[in-house]
Z-matrix of the N, CA and C atoms (Angstrom, degrees):
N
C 1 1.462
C 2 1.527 1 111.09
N 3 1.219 2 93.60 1 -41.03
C 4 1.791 3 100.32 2 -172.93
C 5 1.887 4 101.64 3 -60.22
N 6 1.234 5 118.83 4 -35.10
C 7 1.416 6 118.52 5 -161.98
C 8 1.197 7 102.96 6 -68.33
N 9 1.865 8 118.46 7 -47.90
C 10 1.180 9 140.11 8 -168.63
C 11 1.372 10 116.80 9 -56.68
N 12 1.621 11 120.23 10 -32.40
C 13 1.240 12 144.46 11 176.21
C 14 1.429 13 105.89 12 -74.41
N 15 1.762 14 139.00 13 -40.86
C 16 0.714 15 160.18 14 -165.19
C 17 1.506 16 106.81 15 -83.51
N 18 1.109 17 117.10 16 -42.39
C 19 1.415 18 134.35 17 173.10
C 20 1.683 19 102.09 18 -66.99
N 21 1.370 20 131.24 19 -45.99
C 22 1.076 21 129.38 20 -157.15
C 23 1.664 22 98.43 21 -67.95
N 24 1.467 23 93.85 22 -50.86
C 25 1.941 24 109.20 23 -161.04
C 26 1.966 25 101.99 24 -65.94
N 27 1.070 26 108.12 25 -13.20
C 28 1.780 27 122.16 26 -179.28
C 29 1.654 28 95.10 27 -92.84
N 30 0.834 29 133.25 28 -29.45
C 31 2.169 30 130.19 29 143.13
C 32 0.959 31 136.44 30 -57.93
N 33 1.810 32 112.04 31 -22.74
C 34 1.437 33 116.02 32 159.25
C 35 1.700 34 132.69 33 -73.34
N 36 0.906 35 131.41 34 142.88
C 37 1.260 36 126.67 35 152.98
C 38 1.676 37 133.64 36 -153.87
N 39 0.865 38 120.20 37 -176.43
C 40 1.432 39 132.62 38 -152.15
C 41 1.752 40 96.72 39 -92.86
N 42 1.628 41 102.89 40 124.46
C 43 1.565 42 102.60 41 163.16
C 44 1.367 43 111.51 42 -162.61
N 45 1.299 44 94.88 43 132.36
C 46 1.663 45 123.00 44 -163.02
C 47 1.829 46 112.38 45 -92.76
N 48 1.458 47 136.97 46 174.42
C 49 0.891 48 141.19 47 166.03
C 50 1.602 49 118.58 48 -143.18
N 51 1.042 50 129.99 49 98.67
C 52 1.117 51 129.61 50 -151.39
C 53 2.094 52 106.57 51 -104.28
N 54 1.335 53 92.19 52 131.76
C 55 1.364 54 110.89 53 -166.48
C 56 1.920 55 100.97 54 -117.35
N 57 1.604 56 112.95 55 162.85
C 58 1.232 57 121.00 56 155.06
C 59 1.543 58 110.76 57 -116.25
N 60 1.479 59 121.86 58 135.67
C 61 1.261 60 123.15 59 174.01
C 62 1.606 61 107.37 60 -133.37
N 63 1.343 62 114.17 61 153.18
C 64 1.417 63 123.62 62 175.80
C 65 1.422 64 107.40 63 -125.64
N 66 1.753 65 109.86 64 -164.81
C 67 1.658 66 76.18 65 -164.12
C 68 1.830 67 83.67 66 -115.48
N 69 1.627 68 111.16 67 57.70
C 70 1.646 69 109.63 68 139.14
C 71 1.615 70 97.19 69 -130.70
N 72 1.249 71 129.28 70 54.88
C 73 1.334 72 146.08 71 152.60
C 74 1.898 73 110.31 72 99.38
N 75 1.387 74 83.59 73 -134.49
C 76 1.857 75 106.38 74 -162.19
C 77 2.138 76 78.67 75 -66.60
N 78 1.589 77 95.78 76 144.73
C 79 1.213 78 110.89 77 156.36
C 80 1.939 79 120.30 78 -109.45
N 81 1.316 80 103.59 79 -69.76
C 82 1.252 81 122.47 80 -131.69
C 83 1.428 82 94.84 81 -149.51
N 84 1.922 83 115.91 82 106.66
C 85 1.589 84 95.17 83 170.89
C 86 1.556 85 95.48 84 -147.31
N 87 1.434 86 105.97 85 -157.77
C 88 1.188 87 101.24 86 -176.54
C 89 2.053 88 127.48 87 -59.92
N 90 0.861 89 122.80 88 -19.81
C 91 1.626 90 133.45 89 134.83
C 92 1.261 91 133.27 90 -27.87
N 93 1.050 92 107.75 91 -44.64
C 94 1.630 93 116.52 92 -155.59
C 95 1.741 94 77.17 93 -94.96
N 96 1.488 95 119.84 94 -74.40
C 97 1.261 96 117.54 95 -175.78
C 98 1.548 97 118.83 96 -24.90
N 99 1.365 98 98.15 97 -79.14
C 100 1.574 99 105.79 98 171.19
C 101 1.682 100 122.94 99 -33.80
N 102 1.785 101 94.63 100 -23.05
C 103 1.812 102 71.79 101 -176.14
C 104 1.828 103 84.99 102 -91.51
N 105 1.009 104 130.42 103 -23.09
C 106 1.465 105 131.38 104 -154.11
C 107 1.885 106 111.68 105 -72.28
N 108 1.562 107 100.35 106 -28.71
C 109 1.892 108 117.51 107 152.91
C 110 1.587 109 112.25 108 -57.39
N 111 1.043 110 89.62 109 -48.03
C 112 1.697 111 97.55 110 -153.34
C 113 1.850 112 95.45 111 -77.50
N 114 1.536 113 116.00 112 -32.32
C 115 1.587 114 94.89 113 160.76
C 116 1.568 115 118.60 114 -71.52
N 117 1.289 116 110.38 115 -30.86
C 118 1.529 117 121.63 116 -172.12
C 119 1.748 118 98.26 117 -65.55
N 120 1.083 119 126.04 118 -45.43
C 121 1.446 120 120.16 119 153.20
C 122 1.631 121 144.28 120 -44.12
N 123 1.199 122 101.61 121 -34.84
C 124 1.538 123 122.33 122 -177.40
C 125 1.320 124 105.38 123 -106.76
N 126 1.047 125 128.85 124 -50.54
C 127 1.632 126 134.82 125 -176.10
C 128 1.474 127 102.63 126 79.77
N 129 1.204 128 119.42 127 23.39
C 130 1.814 129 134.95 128 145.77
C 131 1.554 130 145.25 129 -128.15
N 132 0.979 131 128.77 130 100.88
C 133 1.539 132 125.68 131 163.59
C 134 1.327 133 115.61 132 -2.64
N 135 1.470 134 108.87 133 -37.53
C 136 1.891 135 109.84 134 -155.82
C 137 1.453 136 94.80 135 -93.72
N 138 1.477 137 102.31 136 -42.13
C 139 1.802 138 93.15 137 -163.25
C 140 1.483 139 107.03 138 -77.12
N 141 1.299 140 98.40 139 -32.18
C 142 2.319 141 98.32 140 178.23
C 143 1.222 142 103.91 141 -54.73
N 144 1.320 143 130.08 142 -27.69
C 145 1.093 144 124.57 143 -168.81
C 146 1.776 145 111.74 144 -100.22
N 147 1.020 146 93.60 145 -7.61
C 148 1.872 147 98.81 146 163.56
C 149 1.315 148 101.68 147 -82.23
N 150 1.067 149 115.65 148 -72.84
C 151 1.662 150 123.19 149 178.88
C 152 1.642 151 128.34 150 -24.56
N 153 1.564 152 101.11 151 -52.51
C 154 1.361 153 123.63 152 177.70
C 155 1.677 154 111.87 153 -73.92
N 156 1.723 155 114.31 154 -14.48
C 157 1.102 156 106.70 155 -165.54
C 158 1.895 157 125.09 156 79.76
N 159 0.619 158 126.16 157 31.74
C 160 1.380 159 115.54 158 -140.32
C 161 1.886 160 80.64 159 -162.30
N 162 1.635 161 110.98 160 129.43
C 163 1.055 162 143.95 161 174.26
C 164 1.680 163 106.98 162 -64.23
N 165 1.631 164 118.51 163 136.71
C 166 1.554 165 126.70 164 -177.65
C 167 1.297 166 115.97 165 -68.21
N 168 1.054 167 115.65 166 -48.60
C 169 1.328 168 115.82 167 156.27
C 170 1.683 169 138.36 168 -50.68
N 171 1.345 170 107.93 169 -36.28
C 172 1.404 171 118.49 170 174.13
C 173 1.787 172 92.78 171 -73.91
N 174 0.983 173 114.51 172 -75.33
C 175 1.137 174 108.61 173 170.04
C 176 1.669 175 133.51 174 -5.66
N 177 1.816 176 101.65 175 -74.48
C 178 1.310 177 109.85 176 161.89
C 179 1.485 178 126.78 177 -26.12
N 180 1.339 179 94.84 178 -54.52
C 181 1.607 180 110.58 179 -177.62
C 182 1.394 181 110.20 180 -58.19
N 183 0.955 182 118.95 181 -48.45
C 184 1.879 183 124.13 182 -176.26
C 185 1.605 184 87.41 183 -40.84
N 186 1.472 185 104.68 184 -66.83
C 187 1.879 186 109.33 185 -162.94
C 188 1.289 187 109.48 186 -42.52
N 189 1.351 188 101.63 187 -41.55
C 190 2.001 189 106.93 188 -170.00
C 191 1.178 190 113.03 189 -57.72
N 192 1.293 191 90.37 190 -42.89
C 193 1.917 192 92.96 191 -166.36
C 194 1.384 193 117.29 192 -81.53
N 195 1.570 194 121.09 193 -27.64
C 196 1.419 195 135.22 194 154.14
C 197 1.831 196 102.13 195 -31.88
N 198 1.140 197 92.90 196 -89.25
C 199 1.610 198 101.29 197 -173.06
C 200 1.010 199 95.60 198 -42.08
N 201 1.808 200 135.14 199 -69.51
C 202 1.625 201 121.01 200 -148.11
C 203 2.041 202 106.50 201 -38.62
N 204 1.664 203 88.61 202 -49.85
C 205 1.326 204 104.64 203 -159.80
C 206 1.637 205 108.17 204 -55.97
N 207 1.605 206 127.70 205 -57.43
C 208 1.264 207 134.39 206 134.59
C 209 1.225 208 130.27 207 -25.68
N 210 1.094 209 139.94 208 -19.72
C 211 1.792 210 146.61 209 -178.03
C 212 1.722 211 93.24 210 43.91
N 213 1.264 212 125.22 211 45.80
C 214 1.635 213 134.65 212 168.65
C 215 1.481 214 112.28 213 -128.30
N 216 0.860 215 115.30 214 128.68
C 217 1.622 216 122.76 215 134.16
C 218 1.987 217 133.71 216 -17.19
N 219 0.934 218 125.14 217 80.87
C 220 1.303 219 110.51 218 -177.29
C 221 1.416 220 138.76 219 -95.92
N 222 1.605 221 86.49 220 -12.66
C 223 1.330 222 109.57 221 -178.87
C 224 1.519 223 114.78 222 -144.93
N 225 1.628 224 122.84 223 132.37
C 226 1.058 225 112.67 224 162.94
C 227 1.491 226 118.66 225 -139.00
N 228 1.263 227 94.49 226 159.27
C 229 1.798 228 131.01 227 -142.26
C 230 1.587 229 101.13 228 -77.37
N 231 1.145 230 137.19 229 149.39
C 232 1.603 231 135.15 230 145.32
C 233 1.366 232 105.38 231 -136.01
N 234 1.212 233 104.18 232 110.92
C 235 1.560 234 116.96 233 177.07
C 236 1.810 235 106.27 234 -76.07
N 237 1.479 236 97.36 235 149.41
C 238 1.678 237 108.99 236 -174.44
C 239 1.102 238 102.43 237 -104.82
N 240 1.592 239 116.55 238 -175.70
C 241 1.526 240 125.28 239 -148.35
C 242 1.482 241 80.16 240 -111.33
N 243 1.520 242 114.70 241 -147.78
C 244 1.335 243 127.09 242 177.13
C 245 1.485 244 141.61 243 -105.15
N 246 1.502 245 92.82 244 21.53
C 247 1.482 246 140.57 245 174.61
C 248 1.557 247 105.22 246 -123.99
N 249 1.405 248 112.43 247 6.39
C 250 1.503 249 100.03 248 179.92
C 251 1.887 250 124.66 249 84.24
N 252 1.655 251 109.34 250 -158.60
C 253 1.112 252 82.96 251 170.50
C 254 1.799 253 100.98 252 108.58
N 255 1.147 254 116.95 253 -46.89
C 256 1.355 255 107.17 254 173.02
C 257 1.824 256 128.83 255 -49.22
N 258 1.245 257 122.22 256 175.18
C 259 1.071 258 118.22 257 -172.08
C 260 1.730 259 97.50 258 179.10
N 261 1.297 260 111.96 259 174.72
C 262 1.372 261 127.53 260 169.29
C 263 1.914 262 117.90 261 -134.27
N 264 1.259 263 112.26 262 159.31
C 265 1.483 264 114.69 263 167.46
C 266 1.329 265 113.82 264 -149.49
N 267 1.460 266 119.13 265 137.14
C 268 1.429 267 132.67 266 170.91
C 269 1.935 268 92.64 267 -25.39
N 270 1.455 269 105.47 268 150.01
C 271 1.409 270 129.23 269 154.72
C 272 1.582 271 93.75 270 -91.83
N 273 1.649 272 94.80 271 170.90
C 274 1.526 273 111.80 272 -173.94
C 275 1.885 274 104.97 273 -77.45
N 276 1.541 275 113.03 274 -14.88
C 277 1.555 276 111.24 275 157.85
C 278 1.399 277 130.22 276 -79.30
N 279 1.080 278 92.00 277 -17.10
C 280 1.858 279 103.32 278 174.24
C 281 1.150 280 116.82 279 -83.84
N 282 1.625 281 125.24 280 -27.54
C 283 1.479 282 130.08 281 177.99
C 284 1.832 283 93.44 282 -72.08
N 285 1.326 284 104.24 283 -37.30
C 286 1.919 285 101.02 284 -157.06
C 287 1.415 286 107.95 285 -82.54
N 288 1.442 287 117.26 286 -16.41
C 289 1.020 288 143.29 287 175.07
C 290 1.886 289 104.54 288 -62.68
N 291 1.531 290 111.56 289 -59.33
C 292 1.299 291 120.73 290 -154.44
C 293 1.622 292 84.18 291 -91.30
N 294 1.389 293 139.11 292 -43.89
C 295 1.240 294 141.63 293 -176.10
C 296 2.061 295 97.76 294 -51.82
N 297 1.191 296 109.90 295 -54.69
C 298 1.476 297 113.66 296 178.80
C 299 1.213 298 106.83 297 -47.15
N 300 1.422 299 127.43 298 -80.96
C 301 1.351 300 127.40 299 165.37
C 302 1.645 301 128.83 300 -6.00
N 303 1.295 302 88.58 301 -61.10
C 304 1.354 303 97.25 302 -174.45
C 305 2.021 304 115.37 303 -75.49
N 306 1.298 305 115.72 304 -18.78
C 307 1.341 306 116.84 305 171.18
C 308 1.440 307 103.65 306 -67.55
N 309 1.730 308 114.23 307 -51.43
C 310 1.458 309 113.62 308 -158.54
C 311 1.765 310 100.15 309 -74.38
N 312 1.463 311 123.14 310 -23.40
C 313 1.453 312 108.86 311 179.17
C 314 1.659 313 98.53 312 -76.34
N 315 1.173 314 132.47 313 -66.30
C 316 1.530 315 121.47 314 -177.15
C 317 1.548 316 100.76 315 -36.79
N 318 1.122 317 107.68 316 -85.86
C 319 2.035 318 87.14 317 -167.59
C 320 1.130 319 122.29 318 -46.06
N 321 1.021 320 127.41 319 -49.88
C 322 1.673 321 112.62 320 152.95
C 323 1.775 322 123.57 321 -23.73
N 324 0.726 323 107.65 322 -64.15
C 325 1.582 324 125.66 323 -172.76
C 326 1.427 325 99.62 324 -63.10
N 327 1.751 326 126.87 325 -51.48
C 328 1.086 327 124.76 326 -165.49
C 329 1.449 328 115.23 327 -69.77
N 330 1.857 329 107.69 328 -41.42
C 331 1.618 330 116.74 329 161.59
C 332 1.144 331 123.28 330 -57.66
N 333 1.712 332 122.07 331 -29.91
C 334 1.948 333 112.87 332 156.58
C 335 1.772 334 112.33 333 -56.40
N 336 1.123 335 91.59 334 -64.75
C 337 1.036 336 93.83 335 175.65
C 338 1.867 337 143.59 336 -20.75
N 339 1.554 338 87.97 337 -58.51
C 340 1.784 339 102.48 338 157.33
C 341 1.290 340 125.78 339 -55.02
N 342 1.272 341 80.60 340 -58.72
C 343 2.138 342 95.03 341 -178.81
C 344 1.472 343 111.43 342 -44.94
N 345 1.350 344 101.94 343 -50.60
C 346 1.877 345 115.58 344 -175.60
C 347 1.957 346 108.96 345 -67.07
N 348 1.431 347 109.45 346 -27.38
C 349 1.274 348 115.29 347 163.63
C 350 0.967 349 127.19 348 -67.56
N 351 1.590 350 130.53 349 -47.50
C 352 1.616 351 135.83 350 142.63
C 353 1.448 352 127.19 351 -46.82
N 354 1.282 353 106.67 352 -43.59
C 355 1.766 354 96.81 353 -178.66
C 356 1.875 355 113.99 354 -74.07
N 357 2.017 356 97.77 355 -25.41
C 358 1.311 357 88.82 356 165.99
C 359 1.470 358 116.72 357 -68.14
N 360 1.158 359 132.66 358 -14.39
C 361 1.613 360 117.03 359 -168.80
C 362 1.958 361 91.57 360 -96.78
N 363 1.056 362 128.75 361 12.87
C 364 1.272 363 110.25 362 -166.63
C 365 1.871 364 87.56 363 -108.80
N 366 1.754 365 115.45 364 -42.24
C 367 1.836 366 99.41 365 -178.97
C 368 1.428 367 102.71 366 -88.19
């Protein structure tokens, strides 16, 4: 029984969700990032948001509220002619923004990670 129990707790593990907040609330989390790749991938608002599934407008809003909350810029716009042609690209706060993110989820992840490597060698 004891092994069986032992076996169970070696199936558990540790998982986090990592957010940015200021003190006028939620900033910046795993969402916002994901959509903020997925333009940095496409080099459009419209198509990240095909890709991602996820409505232009809902979308929009993520950006707004990023910046409102930041008082920055994160994204900027190039409108197309009448053949199209428009597109968008990260500002230099949106890269430092998504670069931040991405340090605090790896160390995060890397410190579960350890811990769960030690506590496995301890049952």
């Amino acid at each position: 029984m004891l092994s069986n129990s032992r076996e169970r707790l070696r199936e558990i593990r540790p998982v986090f969700r990592l957010w940015f907040e200021n003190e006028k609330g939620y900033v910046f989390g795993r969402g916002a990032y994901n959509l903020l790749a997925k333009i940095q991938e496409k080099g459009s608002l419209s198509e990240a948001t095909k890709s991602l599934g996820m409505s232009y407008r809902y979308a929009w809003g993520i950006i707004k509220r990023v910046e409102k909350r930041i008082g920055k810029t994160i994204l900027k716009t190039h409108r197309g002619g009448r053949s199209g042609g428009g597109g968008c690209e990260l500002t230099d706060e949106g890269y430092d923004l998504m670069r931040k993110y991405e340090r605090y989820r790896d160390a995060v992840s890397n410190t579960l990670k350890n811990l769960e490597e030690r506590r496995s060698k301890t049952l």
